[in-house]
Structure formats: C-alpha cells, structure tokens
N, C-alpha and C positions, 0 to 999 in steps of 0.2 A: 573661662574660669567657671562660667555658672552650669555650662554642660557636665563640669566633672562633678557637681553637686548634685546635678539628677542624676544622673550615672548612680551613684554611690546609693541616693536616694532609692532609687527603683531598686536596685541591689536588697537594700533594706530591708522592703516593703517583701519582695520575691523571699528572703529569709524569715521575718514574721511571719507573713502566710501561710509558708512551709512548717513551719512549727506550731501553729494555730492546728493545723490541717490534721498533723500526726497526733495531736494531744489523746485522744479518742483508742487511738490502737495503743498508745504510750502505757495505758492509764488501764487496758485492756489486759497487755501480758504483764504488768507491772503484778498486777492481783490475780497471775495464774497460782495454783498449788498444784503442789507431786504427790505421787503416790509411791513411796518406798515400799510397795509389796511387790513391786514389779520386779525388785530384784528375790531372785529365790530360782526354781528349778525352768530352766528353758529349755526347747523345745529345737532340737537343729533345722536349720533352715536360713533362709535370707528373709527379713523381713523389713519392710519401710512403716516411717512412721511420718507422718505430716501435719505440722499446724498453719492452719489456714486459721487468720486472725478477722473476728465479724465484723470490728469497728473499722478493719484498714486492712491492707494485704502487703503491705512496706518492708513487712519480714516475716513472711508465709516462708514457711522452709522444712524439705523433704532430707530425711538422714534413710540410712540403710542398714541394717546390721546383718553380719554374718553371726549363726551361733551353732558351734561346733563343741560337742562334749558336752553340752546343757550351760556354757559359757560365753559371753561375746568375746568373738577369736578379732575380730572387726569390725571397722564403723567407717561410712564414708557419709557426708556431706555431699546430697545430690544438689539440692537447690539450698540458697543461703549464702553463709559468710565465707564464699569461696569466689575464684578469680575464672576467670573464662575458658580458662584451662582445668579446671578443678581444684585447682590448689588454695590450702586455708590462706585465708586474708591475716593477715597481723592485725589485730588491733591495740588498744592500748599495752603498751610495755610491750610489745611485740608478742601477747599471748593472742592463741587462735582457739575458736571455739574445740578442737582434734586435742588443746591441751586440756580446757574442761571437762570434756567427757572422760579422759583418763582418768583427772582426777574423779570424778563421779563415779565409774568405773569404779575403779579401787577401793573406794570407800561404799560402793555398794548402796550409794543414797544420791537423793541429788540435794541435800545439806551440805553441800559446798559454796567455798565464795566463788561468787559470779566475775568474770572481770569486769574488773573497775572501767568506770566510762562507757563503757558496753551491757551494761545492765539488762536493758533489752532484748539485746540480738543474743545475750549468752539463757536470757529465761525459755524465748521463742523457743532455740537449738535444743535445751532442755526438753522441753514440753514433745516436740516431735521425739527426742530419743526416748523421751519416757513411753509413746505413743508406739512406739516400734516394740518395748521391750513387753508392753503387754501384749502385744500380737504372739510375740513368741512366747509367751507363760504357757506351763505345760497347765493342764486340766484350768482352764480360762472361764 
C-alpha cells in the first residue's frame, strides 16, 4: 500500500518540476508580438522560418512556405506540432496548428484566436510563420 503512495508521490514531484522547469519559455512565447506587415507583396520561392525559444527549446519549431504568384500557395510544418510521419497533431478540439495558419492566412494577420489549451504551441507556430513570411517580403 505505501509503495503506491510513493509511486504517485514521485509522479507528482516529476510533474511539478516539469512545470517549474517550462515556466521561463511559457512566459517567453506567451509575450511574443507580430508583425502584420509581413503580409503584403511576396516574393516566389520556398522559404523557412524558425523560432528557436532563449529561455527553453520545448517548442523550437521550423515551418516552410511555398510562395507562388506573390501568395502563400503552402505551408508545411517541418519541426513542431506534427507526428513522426509529419502529420498535424490534433490538439485541443481536434484543431492542428495547419488550421491556424489558414485562418491567419486568410485573414492576412496573425490577430486570430490561438487554440484554446494550446496557447503556446499555436503563438511559437505563429512566430516561425511569421519568420518565414518576412524572408519572402519582396524589397525587405
């Protein structure tokens, strides 16, 4: 009986720490900001965009865009909120970061809602697309 009390115990301890540990990068992309000029005349080509986080590296993540006709025709998720295959992860409500960016996309801003529960991993994704699309801005 007392073994399943440390069990649980050490469990505990191993999930505070872990959440102690992240506070620092949490707290890092939490207070990223965009730049909405980044949308406007692009530049064709393939370009990647990467945020690599100072406080942690828990959600460093590489996006890719294609931009064909001065428009992003594509977006793939190189590193990130994707499965070992490359495929988007569901997260909350089964939305994947590939739904965010559409919406962003569309709306030509990244003043959209982030998904819920995901907050983090949808600002990081952000920030690298946003990273990408100033590469490709034409006279930069």
């Amino acid at each position: 009986m007392w073994w399943i009390l440390i069990v649980i115990g050490i469990i505990a301890l191993i999930i505070v720490g872990f959440l102690i540990g992240d506070q620092p990068n949490r707290k890092e992309i939490l207070n990223l900001t965009f730049d909405n000029q980044v949308f406007g005349e692009l530049q064709d080509g393939v370009y990647q965009g990467e945020f690599v986080g100072e406080k942690g590296h828990l959600r460093d993540t590489v996006v890719e865009i294609t931009v064909k006709e001065g428009k992003v025709a594509e977006f793939k998720i190189i590193k990130g909120a994707i499965n070992k295959e490359g495929e988007d992860i569901k997260l909350t409500k089964g939305q994947t970061v590939s739904n965010l960016f559409n919406e962003c996309l569309k709306a030509q801003s990244f003043d959209v809602d982030v998904i819920s529960g995901a907050t983090v991993t949808s600002k990081a994704h952000l920030k690298a697309l946003e990273l990408a699309l100033k590469k490709a801005r034409k006279n930069q």
